[in-house]
RORO-378468 format. One record per residue (C-alpha): residue in one letter; chain; z negated, x negated, y. Coordinates in Angstrom, 3 decimals. Layout:
% RORO-378468
site residuo=A | cadena=A | zz=Z | xx=X | yy=Y
...
This chain:
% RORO-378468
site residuo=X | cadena=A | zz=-106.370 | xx=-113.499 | yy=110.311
site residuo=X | cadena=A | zz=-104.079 | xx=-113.843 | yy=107.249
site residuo=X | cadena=A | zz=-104.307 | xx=-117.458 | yy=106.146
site residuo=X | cadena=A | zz=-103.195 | xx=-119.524 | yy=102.591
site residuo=X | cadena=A | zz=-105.911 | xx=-119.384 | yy=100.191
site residuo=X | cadena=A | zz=-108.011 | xx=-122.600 | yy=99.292
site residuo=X | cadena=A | zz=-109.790 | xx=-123.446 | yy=95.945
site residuo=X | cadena=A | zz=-112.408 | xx=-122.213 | yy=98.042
site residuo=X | cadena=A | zz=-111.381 | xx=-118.709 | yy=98.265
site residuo=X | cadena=A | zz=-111.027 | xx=-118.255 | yy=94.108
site residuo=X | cadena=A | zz=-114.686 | xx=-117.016 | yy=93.901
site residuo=X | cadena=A | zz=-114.264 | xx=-114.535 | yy=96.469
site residuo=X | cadena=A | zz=-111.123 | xx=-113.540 | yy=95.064
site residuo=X | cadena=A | zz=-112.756 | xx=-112.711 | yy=92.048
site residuo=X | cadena=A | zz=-114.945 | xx=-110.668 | yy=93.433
site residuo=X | cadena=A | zz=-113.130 | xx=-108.504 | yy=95.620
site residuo=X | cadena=A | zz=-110.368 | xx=-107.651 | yy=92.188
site residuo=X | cadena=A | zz=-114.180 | xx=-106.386 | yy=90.759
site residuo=X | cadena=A | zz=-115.356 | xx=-104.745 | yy=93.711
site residuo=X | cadena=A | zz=-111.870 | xx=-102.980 | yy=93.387
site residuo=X | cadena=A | zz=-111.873 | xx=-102.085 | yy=90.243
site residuo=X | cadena=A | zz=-115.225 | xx=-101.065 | yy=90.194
site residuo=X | cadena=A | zz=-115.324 | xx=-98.938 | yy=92.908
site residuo=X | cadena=A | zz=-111.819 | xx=-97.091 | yy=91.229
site residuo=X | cadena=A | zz=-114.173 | xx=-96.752 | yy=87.752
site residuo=X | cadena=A | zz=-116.038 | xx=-94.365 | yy=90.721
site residuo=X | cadena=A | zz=-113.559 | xx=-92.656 | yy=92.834
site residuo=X | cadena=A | zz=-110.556 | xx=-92.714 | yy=90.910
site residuo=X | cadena=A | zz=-107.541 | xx=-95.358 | yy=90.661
site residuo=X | cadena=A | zz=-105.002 | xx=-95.937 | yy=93.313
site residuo=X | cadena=A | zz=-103.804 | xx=-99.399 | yy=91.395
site residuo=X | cadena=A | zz=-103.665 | xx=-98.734 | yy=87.961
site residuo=X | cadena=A | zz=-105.163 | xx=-102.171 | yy=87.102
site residuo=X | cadena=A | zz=-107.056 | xx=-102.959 | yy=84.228
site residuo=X | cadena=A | zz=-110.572 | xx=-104.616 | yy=84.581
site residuo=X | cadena=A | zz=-110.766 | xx=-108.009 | yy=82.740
site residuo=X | cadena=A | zz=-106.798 | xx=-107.676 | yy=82.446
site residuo=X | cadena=A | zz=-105.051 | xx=-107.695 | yy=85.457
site residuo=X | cadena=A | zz=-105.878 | xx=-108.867 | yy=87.805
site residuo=X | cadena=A | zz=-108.213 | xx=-111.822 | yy=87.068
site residuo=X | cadena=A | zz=-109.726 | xx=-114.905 | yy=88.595
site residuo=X | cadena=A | zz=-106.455 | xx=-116.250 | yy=86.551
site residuo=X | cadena=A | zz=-104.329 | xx=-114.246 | yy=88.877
site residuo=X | cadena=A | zz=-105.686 | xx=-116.250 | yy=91.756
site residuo=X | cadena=A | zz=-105.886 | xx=-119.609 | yy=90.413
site residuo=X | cadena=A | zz=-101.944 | xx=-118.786 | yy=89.043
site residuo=X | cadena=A | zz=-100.921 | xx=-117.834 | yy=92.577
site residuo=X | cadena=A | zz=-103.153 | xx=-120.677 | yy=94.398
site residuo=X | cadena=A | zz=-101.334 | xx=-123.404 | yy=92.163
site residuo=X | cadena=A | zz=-97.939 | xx=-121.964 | yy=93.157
site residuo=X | cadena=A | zz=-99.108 | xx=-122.404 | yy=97.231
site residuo=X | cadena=A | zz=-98.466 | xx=-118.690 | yy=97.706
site residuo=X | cadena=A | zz=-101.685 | xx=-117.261 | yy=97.667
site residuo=X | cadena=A | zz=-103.248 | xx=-115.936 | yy=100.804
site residuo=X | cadena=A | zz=-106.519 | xx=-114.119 | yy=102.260
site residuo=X | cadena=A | zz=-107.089 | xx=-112.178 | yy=104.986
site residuo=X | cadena=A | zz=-110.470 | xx=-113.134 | yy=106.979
site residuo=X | cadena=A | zz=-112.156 | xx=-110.636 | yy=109.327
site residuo=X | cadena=A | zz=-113.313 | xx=-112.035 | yy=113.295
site residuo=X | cadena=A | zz=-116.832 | xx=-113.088 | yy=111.239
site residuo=X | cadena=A | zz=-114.837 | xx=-115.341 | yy=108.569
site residuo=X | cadena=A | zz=-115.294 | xx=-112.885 | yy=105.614
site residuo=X | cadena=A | zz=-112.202 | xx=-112.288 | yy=103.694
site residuo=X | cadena=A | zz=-111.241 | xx=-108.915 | yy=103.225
site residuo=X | cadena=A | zz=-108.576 | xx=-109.229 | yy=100.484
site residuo=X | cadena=A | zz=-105.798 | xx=-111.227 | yy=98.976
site residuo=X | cadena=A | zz=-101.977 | xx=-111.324 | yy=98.458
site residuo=X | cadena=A | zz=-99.271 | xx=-113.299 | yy=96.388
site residuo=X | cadena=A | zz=-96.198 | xx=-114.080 | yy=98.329
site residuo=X | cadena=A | zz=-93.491 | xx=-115.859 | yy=96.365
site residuo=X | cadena=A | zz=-89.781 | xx=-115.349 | yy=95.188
site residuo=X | cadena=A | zz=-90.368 | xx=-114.278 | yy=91.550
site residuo=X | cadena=A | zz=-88.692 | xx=-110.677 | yy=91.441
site residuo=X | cadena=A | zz=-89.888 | xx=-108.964 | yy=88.113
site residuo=X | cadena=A | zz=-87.296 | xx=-108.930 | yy=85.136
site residuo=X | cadena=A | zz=-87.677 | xx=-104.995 | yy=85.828
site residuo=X | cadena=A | zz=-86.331 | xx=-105.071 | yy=89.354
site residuo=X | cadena=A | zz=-82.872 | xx=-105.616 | yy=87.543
site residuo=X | cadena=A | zz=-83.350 | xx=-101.878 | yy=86.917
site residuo=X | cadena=A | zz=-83.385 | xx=-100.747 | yy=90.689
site residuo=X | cadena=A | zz=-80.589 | xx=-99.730 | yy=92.643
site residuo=X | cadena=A | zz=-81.312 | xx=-102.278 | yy=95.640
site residuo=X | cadena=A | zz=-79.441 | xx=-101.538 | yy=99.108
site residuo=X | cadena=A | zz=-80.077 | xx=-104.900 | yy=100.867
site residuo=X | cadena=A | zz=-78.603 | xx=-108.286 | yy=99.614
site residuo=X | cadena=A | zz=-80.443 | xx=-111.259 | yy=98.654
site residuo=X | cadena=A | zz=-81.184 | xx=-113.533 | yy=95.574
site residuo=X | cadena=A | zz=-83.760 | xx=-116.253 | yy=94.587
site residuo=X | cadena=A | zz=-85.507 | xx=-117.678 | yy=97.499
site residuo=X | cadena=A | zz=-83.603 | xx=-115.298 | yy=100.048
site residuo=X | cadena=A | zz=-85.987 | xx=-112.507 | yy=98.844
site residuo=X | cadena=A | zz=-89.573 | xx=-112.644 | yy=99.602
site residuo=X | cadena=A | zz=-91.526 | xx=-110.565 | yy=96.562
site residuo=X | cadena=A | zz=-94.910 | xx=-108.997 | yy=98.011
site residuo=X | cadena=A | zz=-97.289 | xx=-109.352 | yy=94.877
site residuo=X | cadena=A | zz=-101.237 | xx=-107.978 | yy=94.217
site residuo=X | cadena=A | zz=-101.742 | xx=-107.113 | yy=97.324
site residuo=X | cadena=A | zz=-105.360 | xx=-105.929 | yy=97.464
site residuo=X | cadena=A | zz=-108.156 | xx=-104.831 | yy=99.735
site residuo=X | cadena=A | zz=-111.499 | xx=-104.700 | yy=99.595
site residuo=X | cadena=A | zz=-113.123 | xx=-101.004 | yy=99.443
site residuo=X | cadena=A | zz=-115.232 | xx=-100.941 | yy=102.855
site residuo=X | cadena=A | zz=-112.585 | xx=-102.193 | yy=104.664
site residuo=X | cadena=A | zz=-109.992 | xx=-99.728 | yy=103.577
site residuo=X | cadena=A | zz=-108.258 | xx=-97.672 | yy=105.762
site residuo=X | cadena=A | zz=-108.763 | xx=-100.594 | yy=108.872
site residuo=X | cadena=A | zz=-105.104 | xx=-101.729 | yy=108.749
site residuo=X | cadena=A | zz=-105.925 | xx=-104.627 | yy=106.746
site residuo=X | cadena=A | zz=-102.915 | xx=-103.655 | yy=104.128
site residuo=X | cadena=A | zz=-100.669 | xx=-103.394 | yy=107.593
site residuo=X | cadena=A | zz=-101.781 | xx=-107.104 | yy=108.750
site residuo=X | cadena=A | zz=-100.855 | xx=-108.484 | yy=105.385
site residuo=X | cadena=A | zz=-97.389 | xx=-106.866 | yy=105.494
site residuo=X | cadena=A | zz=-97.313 | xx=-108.103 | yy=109.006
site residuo=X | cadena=A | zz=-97.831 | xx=-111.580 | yy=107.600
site residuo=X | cadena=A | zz=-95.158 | xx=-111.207 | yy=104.771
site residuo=X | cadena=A | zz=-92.873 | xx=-110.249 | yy=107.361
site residuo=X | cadena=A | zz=-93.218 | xx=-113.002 | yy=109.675
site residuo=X | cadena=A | zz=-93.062 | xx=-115.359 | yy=106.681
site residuo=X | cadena=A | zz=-90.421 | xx=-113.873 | yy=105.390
site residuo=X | cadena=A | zz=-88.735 | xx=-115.045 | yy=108.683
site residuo=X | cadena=A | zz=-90.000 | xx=-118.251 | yy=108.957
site residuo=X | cadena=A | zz=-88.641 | xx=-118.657 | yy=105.611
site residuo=X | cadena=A | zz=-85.444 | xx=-117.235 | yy=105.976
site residuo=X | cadena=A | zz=-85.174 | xx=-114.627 | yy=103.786
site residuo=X | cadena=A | zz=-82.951 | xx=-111.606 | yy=103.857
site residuo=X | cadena=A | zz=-85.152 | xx=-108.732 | yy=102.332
site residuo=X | cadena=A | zz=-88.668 | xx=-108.158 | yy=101.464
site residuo=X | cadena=A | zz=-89.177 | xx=-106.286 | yy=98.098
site residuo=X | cadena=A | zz=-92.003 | xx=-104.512 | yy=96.013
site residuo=X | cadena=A | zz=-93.835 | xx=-102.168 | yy=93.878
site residuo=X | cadena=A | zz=-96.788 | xx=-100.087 | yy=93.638
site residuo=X | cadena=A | zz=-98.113 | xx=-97.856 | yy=90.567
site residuo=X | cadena=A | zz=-96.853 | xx=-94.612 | yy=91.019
site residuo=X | cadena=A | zz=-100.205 | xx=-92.908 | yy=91.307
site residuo=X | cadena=A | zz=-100.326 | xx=-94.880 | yy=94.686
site residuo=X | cadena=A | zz=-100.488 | xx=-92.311 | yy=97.018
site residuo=X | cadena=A | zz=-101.868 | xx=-94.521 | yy=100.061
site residuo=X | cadena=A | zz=-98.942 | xx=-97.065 | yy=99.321
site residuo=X | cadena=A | zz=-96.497 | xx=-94.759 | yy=98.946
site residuo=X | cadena=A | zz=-97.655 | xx=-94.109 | yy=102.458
site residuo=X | cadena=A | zz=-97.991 | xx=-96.604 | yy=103.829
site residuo=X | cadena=A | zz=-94.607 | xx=-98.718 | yy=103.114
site residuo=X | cadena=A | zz=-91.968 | xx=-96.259 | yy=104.168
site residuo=X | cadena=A | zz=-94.155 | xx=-95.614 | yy=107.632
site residuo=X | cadena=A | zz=-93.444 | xx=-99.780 | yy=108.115
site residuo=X | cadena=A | zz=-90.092 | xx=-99.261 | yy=108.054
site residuo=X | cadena=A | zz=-89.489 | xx=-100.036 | yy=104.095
site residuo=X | cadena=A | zz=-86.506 | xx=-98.410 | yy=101.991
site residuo=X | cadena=A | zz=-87.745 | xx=-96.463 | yy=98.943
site residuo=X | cadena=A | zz=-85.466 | xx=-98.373 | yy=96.340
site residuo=X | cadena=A | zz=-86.181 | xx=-96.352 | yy=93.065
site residuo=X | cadena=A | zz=-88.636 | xx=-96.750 | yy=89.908
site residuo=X | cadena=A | zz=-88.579 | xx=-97.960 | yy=86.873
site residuo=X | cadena=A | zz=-90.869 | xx=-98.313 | yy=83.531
site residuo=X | cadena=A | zz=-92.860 | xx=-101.647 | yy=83.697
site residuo=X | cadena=A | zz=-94.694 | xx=-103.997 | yy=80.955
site residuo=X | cadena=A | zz=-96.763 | xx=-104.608 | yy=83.719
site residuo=X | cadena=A | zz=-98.147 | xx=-108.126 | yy=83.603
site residuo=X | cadena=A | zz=-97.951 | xx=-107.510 | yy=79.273
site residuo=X | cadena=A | zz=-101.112 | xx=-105.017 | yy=79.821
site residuo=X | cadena=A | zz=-99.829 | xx=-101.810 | yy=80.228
site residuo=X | cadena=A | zz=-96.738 | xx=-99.835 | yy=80.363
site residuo=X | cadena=A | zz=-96.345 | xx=-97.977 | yy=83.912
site residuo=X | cadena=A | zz=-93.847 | xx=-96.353 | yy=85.866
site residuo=X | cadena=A | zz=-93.621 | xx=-98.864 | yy=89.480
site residuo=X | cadena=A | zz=-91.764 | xx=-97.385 | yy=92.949
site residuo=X | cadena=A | zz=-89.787 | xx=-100.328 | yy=94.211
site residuo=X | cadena=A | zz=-89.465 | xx=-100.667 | yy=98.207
site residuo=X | cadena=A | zz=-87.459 | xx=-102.924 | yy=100.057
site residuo=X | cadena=A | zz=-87.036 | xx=-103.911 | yy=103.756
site residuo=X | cadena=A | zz=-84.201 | xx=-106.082 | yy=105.692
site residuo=X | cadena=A | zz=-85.038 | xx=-108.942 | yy=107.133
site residuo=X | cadena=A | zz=-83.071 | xx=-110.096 | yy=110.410
């Protein structure tokens, strides 16, 4: 169940962007985040204020990760060669989207992009847009098999931490 986040949730938030981070320190980084920089129990409390933050809870009431959904399209995004109209609130932005390690590969990525959809609806907005790191093999994936347009990439200041090249996707709303 993909619900919006409470003051609540912040703690756990926290935790699962360490748990993430941590476990990439291990295996190797699908995210290109930067522990202690992005992102940060600031991240949450930033997107919680703004009333688009959500978690997703598993059947025993234990969230298993976290997404920003809100209207704010990067200065960058001026940069890609977008297909499908839509301006200011018409465009649902799909931000930090992030999963908890064990429950990786469970569809829990697919049930948040399920949610942004429907909200994007509910909301009536004519496109869904987004990026991931390049290095973001799952992702890159993942997106295009949901029916999402690769729109092009672009160098990022990502979040004023560190430079990256970001894939943009985007996906019509009707």
């Amino acid at each position: 169940m993909i619900r919006l986040a409470t003051i609540h949730d912040v703690d756990e938030a926290e935790k699962i962007y360490d748990e993430v981070l941590d476990y990439e320190a291990e295996h190797g980084t699908t995210t290109n985040w930067v522990k202690g920089k992005y992102p940060t129990r600031k991240t949450a409390e930033k997107a919680l204020a703004a009333g688009t933050y959500y978690v997703g809870e598993d059947e025993n009431g234990r969230i298993f990760g976290t997404v920003n959904l809100n209207h704010i399209q990067p200065a960058e995004y001026g940069n890609i060669p977008w297909k499908m109209e839509g301006e200011g609130e018409e465009v649902l932005v799909v931000h930090t989207l992030c999963v908890r390690p064990e429950y990786r590969g469970k569809g829990c990525a697919k049930e948040f992009m399920a949610f942004a959809e429907n909200l994007a609806k509910e909301k009536g907005c004519t496109v869904i847009r987004l990026d991931t790191w390049e290095g973001n093999e799952p992702a890159k994936k993942m997106y295009p098999s949901l029916g999402y347009r690769l729109a092009g990439d672009t160098l990022f200041f990502f979040e004023q931490v560190i430079w990256e090249t970001l894939v943009c996707y985007e996906k019509q709303m009707k």
